[in-house]
C-alpha positions in Angstrom: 0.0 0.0 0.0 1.2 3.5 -0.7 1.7 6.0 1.6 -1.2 8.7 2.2 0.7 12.0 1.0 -0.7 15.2 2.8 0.5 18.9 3.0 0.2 21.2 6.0 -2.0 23.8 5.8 -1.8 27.4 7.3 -5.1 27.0 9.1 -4.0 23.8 10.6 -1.3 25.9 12.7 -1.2 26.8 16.2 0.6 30.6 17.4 3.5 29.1 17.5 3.4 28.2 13.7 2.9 24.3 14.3 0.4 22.1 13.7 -2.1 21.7 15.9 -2.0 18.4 17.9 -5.5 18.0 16.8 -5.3 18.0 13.4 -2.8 14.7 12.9 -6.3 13.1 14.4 -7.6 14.3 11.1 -4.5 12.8 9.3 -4.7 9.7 10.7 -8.4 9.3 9.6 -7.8 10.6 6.3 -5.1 8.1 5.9 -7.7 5.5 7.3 -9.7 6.3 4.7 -7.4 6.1 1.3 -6.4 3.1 2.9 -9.4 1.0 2.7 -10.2 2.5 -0.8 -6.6 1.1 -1.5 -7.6 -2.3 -0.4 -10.8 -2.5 -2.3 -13.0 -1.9 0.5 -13.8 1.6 0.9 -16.1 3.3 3.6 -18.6 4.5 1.3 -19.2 0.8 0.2 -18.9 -0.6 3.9 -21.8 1.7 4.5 -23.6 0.9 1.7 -23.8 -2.4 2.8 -24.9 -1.3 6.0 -21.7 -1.5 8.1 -19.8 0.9 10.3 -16.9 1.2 12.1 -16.3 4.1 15.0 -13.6 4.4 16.8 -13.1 3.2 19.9 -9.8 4.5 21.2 -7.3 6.2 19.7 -3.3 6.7 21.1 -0.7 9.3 20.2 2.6 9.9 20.6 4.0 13.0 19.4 7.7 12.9 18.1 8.7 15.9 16.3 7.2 19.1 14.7 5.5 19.5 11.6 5.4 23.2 10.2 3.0 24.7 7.5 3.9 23.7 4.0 5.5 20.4 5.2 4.5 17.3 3.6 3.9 14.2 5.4 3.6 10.6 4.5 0.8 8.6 6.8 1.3 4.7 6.8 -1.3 2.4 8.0 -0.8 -1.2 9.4 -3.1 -3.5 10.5 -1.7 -4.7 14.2 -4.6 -6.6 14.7 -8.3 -8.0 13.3 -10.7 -10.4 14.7 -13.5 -9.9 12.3 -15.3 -7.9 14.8 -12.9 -5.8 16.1 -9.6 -4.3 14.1 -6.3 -2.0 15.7 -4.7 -0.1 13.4 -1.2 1.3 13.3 0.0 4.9 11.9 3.6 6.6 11.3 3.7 10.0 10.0 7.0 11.3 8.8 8.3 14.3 7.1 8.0 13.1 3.6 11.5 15.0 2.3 13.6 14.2 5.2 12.1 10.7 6.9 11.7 12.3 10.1 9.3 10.5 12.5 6.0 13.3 13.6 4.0 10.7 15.0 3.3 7.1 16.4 -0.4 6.3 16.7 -3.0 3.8 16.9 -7.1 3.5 16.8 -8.8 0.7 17.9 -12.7 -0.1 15.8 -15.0 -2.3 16.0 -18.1 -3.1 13.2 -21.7 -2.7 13.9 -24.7 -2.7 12.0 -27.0 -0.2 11.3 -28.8 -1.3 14.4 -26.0 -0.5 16.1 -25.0 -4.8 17.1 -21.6 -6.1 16.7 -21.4 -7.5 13.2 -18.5 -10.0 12.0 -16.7 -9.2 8.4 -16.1 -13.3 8.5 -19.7 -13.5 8.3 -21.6 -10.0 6.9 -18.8 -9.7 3.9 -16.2 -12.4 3.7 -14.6 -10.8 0.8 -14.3 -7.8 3.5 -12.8 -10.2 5.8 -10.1 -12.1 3.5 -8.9 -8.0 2.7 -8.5 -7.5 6.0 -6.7 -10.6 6.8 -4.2 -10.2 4.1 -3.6 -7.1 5.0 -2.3 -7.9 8.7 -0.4 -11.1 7.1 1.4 -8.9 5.2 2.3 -6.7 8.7 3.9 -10.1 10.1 
């Protein structure tokens, strides 16, 4: 999978010129998102099929600074998926230098519309082999 590519932005700066702690959140779920287009399974088709996925918790650890008008490169690995209930890896670096912004992870689960716990082995098992393959190629 390719790297999500994104560019700071002047309104996503603090006073002091930085980005805003908040908006690597933003990143991260934006990344989320080109990622499961990239593996076939997007979120607009997930909840077509009646299938969502909140988050559940979410973990941060800031490394460095990112400045407006860096670029960043977001990678997503899939630490861990039961079918039910996936955690999610994320790196953001300085795409020119390498530098390491961010370590993060998000923890989801799937429900239907009804709100119930709904396993991707079960409700989509094309859904499930995607997400399967993806953590086997973590390992």
């Amino acid at each position: 999978m390719r790297p999500y590519v994104r560019k700071a932005y002047y309104h996503e700066t603090d006073q002091m010129g930085i980005i805003h702690h908040a908006n690597y959140i933003h990143w991260m779920e934006e990344a989320r998102v080109d990622f499961m287009d990239q593996m076939g399974f997007g979120y607009g088709r997930m909840e077509e099929e009646g299938i969502i996925s909140p988050v559940l918790s979410l973990s941060c650890e800031y490394k460095s600074m990112t400045r407006f008008g860096d670029e960043v490169e977001v990678t997503i690995s899939v630490r861990r998926y039961t079918g039910v209930r996936m955690e999610l890896g994320y790196e953001i670096r300085d795409r020119a230098t390498g530098e390491l912004r961010l370590v993060a992870s998000s923890s989801h689960c799937f429900l239907n519309r009804e709100g119930k716990p709904v396993s991707l082995k079960r409700a989509d098992p094309n859904c499930d082999a995607l997400f399967r393959r993806a953590m086997a190629e973590e390992d």
